[in-house]
N, C-alpha and C positions, 0 to 999 in steps of 0.2 A: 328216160336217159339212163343208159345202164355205164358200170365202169368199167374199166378196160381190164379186160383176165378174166373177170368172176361173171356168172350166172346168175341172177337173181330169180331164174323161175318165168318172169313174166315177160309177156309181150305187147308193150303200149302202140295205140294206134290201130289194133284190127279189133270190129265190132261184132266178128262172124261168131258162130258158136257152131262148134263140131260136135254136133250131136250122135253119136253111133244107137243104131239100134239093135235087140237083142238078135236078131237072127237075120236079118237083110242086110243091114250093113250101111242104111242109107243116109246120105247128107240132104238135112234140110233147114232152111231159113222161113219161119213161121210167120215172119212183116212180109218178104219179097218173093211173095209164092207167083208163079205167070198167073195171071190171069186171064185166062182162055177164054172162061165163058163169058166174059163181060160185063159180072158184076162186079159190086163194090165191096171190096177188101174187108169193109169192117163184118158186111152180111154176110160175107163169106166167110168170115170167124168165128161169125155164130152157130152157121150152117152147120161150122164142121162139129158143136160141141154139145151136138142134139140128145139129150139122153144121157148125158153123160160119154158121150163116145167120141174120141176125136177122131176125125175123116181127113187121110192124108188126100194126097194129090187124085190119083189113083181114084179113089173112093175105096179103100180099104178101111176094115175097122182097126184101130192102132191103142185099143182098150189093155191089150195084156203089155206092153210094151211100156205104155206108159208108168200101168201099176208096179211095173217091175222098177222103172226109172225111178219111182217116187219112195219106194221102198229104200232103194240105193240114196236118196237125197235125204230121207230119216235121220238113217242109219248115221249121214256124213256128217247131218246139222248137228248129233245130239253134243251139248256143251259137255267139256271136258273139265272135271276142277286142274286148274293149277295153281300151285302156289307162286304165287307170284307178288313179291313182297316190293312194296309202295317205295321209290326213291326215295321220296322225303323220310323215309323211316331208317333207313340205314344212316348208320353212324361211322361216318371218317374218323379214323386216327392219324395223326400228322406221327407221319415217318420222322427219328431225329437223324439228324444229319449227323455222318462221320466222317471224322478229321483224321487222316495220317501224323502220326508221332514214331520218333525216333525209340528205337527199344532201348528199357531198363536197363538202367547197368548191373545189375543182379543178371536179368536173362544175354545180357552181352556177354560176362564174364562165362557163363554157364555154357555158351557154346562156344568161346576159344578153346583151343587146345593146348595142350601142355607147354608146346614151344612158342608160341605166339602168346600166350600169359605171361609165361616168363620172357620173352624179347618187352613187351608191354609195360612189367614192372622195371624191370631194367632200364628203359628206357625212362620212364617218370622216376626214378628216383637220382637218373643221370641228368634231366632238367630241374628236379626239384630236391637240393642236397638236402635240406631243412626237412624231409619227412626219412633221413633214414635214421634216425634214433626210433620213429617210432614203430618203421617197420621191424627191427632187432625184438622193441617189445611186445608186438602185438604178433610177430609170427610162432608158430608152435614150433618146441623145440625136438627137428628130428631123433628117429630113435639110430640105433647103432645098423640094424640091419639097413636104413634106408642112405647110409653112407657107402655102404658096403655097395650096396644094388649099383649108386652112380660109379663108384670104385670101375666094377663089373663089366657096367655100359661103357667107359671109355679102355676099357682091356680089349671087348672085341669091336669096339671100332678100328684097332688095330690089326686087327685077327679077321676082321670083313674084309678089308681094302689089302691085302698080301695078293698077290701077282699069282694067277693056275698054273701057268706054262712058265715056272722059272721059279730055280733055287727059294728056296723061302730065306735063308743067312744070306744072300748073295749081297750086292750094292744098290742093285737095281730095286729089291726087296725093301731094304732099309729107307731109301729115298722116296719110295712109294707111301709109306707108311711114319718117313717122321712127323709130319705135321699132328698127325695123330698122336706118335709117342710124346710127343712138347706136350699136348695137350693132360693126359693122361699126369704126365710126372710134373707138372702147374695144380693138377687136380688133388694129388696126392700130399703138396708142398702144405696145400691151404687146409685140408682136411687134418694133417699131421699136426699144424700150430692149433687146431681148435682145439681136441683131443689131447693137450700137454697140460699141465697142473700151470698157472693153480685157476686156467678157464675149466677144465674139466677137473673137478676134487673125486671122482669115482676111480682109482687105481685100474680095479678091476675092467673096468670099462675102457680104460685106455689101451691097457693090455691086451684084450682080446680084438680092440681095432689093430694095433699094430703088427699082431700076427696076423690078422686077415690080410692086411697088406702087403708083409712080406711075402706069404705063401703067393699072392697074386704077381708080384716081381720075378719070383720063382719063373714063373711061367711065360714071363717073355723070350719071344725068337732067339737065340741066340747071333745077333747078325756078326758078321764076320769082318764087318766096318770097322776102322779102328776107331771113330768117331763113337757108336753108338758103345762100344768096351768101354771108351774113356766113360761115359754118361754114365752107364751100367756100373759101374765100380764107385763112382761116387755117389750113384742113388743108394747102392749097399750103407755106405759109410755113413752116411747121414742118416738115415732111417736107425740104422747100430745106433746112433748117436742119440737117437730119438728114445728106445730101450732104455739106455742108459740114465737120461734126464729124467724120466717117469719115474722107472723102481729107484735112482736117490735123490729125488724131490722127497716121497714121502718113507725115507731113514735114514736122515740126515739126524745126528745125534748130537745134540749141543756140547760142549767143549767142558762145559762142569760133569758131564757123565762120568770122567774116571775118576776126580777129586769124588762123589760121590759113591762112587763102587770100591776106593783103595782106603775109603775114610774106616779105619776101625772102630773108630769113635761112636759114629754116628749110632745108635739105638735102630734105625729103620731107616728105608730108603727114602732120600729125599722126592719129591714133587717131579722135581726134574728127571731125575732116574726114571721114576716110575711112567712117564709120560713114552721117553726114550724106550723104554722096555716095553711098553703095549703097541708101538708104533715096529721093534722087531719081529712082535709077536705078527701083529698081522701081514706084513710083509711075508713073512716066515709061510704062512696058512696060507696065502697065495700061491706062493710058490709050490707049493704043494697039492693045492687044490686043481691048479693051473695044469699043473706038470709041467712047469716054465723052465724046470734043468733042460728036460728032454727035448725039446722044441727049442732051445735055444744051442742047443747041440746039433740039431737038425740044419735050423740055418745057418750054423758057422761052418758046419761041412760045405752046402751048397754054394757058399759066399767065400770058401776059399780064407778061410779065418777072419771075414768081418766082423764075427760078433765076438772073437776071442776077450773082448774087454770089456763086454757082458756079460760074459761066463763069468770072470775073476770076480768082477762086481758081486753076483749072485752066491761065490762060495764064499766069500768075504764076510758076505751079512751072516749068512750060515753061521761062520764061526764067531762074529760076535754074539750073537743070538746066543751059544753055547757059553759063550766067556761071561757075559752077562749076567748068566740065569746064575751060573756057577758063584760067578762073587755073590753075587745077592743074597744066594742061602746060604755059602759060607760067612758072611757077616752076620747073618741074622742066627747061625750056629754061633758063632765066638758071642753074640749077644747071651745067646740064652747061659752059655757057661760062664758067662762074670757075673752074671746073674744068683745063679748056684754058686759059686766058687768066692768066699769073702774069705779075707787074711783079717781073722781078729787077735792077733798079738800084742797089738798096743792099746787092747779095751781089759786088760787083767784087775782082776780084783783090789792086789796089791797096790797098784801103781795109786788105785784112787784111796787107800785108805791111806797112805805114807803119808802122807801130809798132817 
């Protein structure tokens, strides 16, 4: 019984054997030969294998025919090694089975993307108010350039979405584009309260964000909307405002500074003075270091005199900075000459011996 499709080679059920020989080509069955002459089969088996020679039908001698055949069946019998290794000897390993599992949250996070992380946290800390103290202390705190960069990114979100075919100031322009400016001047409100004293204590560090800011206000469209003018004119004023609160957060000079700078009395400068006075100083070195006259001259051209109360601010400290330095070594001058300079009139010789 063979299967259906495949070959196995064999054919069950026929008993014949196709014998070919070397050079005749003849078919013959060695049991069911005719029997002509009307002997018996098995004599006639012997008959034929007289001498060694078997005698076909014919009476032909079929001696080379055979030796050739039998050489061919040697040749076919000689055993082959193969290896052939014993069932019972091979050794099963049982396969373990694997279970589908939801991926790490290490490799979950790892393959969101910036926006879907943050929609992510945003959202868990909108279900779960109770972890945002910890996220405040457990995130790292950006540096200035990576305020700047978001600054940046919502400037030309603005600058992407502006209309090819139509006035860029037009109405049509501005209406295209405010949801964007909202966003941008939201972005700038939040950024400006982090960067004020006394969350950020680094002057220097405030100062150079809020020039980076304003240089970037600079560079909005000028739309011709009166809406976005009104907007534009008080984003100026408030940012000026913002100037203002940094450099006199930190020289702001306590109320005893003149009683200490007019006191002639005084030997040295008091605690307070001298605190007041290194707090000019480095103001002062800022301002210098900065070039914060020049740049704030800059922006009050562009701004149409919004920062003129900046300026004042900044030559103001100027000159107390001078008035300051001046009393201080002029006291510490009238020290040193009461010092040198003693009236002894009323220590004479006379007056003590009169007695």
């Amino acid at each position: 019984m063979s299967s259906a499709g495949f070959t196995w080679g064999l054919k069950t059920g026929d008993s014949s054997v196709d014998t070919t020989g070397g050079t005749g080509g003849v078919h013959h069955n060695p049991i069911n030969i005719h029997n002509s002459s009307g002997l018996n089969p098995s004599t006639m088996d012997i008959n034929r294998h007289i001498n060694g020679y078997k005698i076909g039908v014919g009476g032909k001698k079929r001696r080379f025919e055979e030796d050739a055949e039998g050489k061919v069946h040697k040749q076919n019998n000689v055993p082959r090694k193969m290896n052939v290794v014993p069932v019972s000897k091979i050794k099963k390993t049982k396969t373990e089975k694997i279970y589908a599992q939801k991926l790490p949250l290490k490799r979950l996070i790892e393959v969101l993307d910036h926006k879907s992380l943050q929609g992510l946290l945003v959202q868990l800390v909108a279900e779960h108010p109770e972890i945002t103290k910890t996220v405040y202390q457990a995130s790292p705190r950006p540096s200035l350039p990576d305020y700047v960069k978001i600054v940046e990114q919502k400037y030309s979100d603005i600058i992407n979405h502006l209309p090819y075919k139509c006035d860029i100031e037009s109405d049509y322009s501005y209406l295209r584009i405010k949801p964007y400016l909202n966003e941008f001047l939201d972005c700038l409100s939040d950024f400006i309260l982090n960067f004020l004293p006394p969350v950020e204590r680094n002057l220097n560090t405030t100062i150079r964000f809020l020039d980076e800011i304003t240089n970037i206000l600079h560079k909005l469209p000028n739309f011709t909307n009166r809406e976005f003018q009104y907007t534009k004119s008080i984003a100026y004023e408030q940012v000026a405002n913002t100037w203002l609160i940094a450099l006199s957060h930190n020289s702001q000079i306590d109320d005893s500074v003149s009683a200490s700078i007019t006191d002639a009395s005084s030997s040295s400068p008091s605690p307070v003075s001298q605190h007041n006075l290194e707090k000019s100083m480095a103001l002062i070195k800022l301002i210098e270091e900065l070039g914060l006259k020049e740049k704030l001259l800059k922006h009050n051209e562009i701004t149409l005199g919004k920062f003129s109360t900046v300026i004042d601010f900044v030559d103001s400290e100027m000159e107390n900075y001078d008035n300051i330095n001046y009393s201080l070594n002029n006291n510490y001058s009238n020290t040193i000459n009461d010092l040198i300079t003693v009236d002894y009139s009323n220590f004479s010789i006379i007056a003590k011996t009169s007695h």
